[in-house]
N, C-alpha and C positions, 0 to 999 in steps of 0.2 A: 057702150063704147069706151069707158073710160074703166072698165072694170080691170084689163090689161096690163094699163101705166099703174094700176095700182098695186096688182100682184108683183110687179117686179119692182115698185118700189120696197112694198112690204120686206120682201127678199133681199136686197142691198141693208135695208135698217138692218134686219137680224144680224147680216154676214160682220157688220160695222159692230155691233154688240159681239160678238162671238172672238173676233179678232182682238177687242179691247180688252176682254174676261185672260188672256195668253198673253199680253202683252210684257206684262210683270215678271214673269216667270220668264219668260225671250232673255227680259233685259238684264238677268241676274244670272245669264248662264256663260261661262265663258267663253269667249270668240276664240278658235282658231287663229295661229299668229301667221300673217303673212307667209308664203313660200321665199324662203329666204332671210327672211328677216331675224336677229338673234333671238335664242330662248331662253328666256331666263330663270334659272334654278332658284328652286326656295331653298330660302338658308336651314341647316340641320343644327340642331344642338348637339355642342360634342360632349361625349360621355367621357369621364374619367375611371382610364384603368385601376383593375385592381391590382395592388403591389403582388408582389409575389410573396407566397406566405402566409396571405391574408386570411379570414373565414371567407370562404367562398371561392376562393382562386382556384385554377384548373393550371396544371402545365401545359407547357405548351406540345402541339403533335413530337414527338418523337423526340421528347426531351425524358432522361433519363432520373427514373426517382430518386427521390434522397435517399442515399446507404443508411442502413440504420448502426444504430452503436454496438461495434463488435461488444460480444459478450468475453468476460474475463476470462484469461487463459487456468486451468483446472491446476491446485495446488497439490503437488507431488508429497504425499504422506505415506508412512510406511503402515505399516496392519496394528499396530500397535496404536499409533493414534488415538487417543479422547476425543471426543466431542463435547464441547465446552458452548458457556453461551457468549454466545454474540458471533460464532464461528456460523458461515453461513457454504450451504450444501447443495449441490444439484441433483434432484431425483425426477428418474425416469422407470419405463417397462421397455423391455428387448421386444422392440418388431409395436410399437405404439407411439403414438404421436398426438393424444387425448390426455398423456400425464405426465408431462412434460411441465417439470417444477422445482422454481430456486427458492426457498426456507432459507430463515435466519433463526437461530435457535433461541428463543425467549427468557428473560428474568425466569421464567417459569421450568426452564429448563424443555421447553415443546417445540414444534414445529406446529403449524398447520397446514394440511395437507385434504385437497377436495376429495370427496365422496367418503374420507377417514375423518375429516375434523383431527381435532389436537391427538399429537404421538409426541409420545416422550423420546429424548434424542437425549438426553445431556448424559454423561458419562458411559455412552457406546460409543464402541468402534463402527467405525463407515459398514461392517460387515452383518455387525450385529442388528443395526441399523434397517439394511436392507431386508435381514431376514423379515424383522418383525414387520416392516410393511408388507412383504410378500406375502405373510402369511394372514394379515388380514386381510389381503385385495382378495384373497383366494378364499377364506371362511366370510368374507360379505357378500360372495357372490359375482362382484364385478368384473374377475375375469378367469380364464381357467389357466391354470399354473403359471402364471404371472411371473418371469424373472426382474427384478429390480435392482437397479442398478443407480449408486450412490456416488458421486465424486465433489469433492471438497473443494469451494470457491471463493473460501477466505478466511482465516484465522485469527482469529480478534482474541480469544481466550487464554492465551498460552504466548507470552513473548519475555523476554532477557531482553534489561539493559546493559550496553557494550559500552563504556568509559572510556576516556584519555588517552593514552600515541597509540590510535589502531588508524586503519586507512577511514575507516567507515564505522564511524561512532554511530551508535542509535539503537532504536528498537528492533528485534529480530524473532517474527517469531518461530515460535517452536514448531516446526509443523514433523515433526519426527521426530525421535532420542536422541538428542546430541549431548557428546561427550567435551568436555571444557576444551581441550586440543582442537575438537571441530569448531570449536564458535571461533575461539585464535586464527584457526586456516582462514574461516568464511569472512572476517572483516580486517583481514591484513595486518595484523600487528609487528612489532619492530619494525618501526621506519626507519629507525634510525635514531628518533628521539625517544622513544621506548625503551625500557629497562626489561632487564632481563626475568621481571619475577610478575605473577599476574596474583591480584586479590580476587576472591570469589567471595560474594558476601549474597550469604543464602535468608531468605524471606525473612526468616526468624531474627536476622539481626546480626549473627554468626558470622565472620570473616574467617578466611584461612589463603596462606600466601601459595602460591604455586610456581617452581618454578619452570622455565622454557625447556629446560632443558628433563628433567621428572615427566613433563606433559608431551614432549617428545617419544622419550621411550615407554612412557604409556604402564608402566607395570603397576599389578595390584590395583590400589586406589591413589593413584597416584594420579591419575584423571578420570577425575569426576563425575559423573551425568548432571548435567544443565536443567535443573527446575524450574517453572515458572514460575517470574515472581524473582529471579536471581538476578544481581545486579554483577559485572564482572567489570575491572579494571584493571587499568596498564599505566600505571606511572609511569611520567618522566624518568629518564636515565637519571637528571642529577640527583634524586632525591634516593636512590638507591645507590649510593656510594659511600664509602670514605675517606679520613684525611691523615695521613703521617708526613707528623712533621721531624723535627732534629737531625738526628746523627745518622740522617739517610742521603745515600746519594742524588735522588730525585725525587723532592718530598712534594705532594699534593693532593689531590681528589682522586680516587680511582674505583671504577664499581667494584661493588661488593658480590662473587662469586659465590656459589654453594658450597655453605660447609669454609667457609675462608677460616686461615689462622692468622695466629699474630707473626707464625714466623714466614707462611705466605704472604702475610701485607709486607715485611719488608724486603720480601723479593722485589715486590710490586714497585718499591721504592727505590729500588737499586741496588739493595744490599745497606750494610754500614759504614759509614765510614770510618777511618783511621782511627778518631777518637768517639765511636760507636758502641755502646753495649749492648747485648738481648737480655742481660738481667738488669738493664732500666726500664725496662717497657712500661708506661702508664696507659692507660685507655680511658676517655672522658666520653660517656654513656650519657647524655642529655646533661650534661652539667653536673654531672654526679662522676667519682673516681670509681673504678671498676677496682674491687679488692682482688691479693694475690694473681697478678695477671703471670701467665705463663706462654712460653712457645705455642702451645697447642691450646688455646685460649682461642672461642670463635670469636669474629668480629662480625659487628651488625650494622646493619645502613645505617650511617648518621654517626656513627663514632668516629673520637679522634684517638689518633695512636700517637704517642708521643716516644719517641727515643732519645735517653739519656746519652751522659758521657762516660764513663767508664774513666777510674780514680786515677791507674796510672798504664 
């Protein structure tokens, strides 16, 4: 009779163990938050952006890339041309985009150039240049009649200094044959404070006077071709003048002209005066008396012309 109460107590002990083994695991799991009641958010750690710029940065959607740096505008050279070092070259192939390459020409007098290695470039023309790559792209194989194509993107090897009253004193370089008139055009000389005669002093040491007006009309060798290496200047107006003083109607400073005489400087002066000679004339040449001067006696920058009096 009692075997009953016992099986169903058995059954309650287990169900009491069973519930207690889950119990732990119940209490560790989180509850649902009331209907209604507020929710509350776990806090996020905030990330710091990366700058723009950085390793790793992305732009942003439909933000526009950075321009890259125009390539230099191509140096205007005539077929004559040298290639010199330190002058730097752009080479290409007609209808390719695989050999596309800017050289600077080496101490060595070279370029280097891929699938060629080192080519000599120093004292050819842009054209001469070209052939000789052409014609080894074509005898190595790499491509079949290859045109190359050469253009000049800096000139470092070839420049003239340009001295004293010009608009635009400086280095120039040579990037073509210029004749001593074309360097005077290209950097403005005669401002104003400029003299009428230009020095050319060539590599070697060599000076010779030119002047405005010879470089004008251009005959002979009367202008020049511009070497590199030539240094050229333009004095000051006052230093190419001179001075007559005495028995002149208006004695003072006045430039010295091509070819001047002693009896043009005393036009220059006004003429003589009343008690004016032309057989007094002295000329003081750096502190030194100029012997037998005459009417037709030149006169040079820096001299003084001196007119006497005449006896009676």
């Amino acid at each position: 009779m009692w075997e009953a109460p016992i099986r169903t107590l058995r059954s309650l002990t287990a169900a009491i163990l069973l519930f207690g083994s889950f119990a732990p695991a119940y209490a560790q799991t989180p509850k649902a938050p009331p209907i209604g009641a507020p929710v509350r958010s776990t806090p996020i750690t905030p990330i710091n952006p990366i700058p723009p710029g950085a390793p790793g940065a992305t732009a942003a959607p439909g933000a526009a890339p950075d321009a890259a740096a125009p390539a230099p505008a191509p140096v205007i050279v005539d077929e004559a041309f040298v290639l010199g070092i330190g002058d730097a070259v752009d080479i290409g192939v007609l209808g390719r985009t695989d050999f596309n390459n800017r050289a600077r020409i080496s101490t060595e007098g070279t370029i280097l150039l891929p699938l060629l290695g080192k080519v000599k470039a120093l004292g050819l023309t842009t054209a001469q240049l070209a052939q000789q790559i052409q014609d080894a792209l074509a005898k190595g194989g790499f491509y079949s009649n290859p045109v190359v194509r050469i253009e000049v993107s800096g000139v470092a090897s070839r420049y003239a200094t340009v001295l004293g009253n010009v608009a635009t004193p400086g280095l120039l370089p040579l990037d073509r044959t210029y004749h001593l008139s074309d360097i005077i055009a290209r950097v403005g000389a005669h401002t104003g404070e400029g003299s009428s005669v230009v020095v050319l002093t060539r590599a070697d040491g060599s000076s010779k006077k030119y002047s405005m007006e010879d470089l004008a009309m251009g005959a002979g060798g009367a202008d020049p071709v511009v070497m590199a290496g030539d240094k050229i200047y333009v004095p000051a107006a006052t230093s190419e003048v001179f001075y007559i003083s005495g028995q002149v109607r208006t004695p003072g400073p006045f430039p010295v002209s091509k070819e001047l005489t002693v009896r043009e400087a005393i036009a220059r002066g006004g003429g003589l005066t009343e008690m004016g000679s032309e057989k007094k004339v002295k000329i003081y040449r750096k502190n030194v008396a100029v012997k037998d001067v005459k009417l037709d006696t030149k006169v040079e920058p820096g001299d003084i012309v001196e007119v006497g009096e005449r006896l009676f």
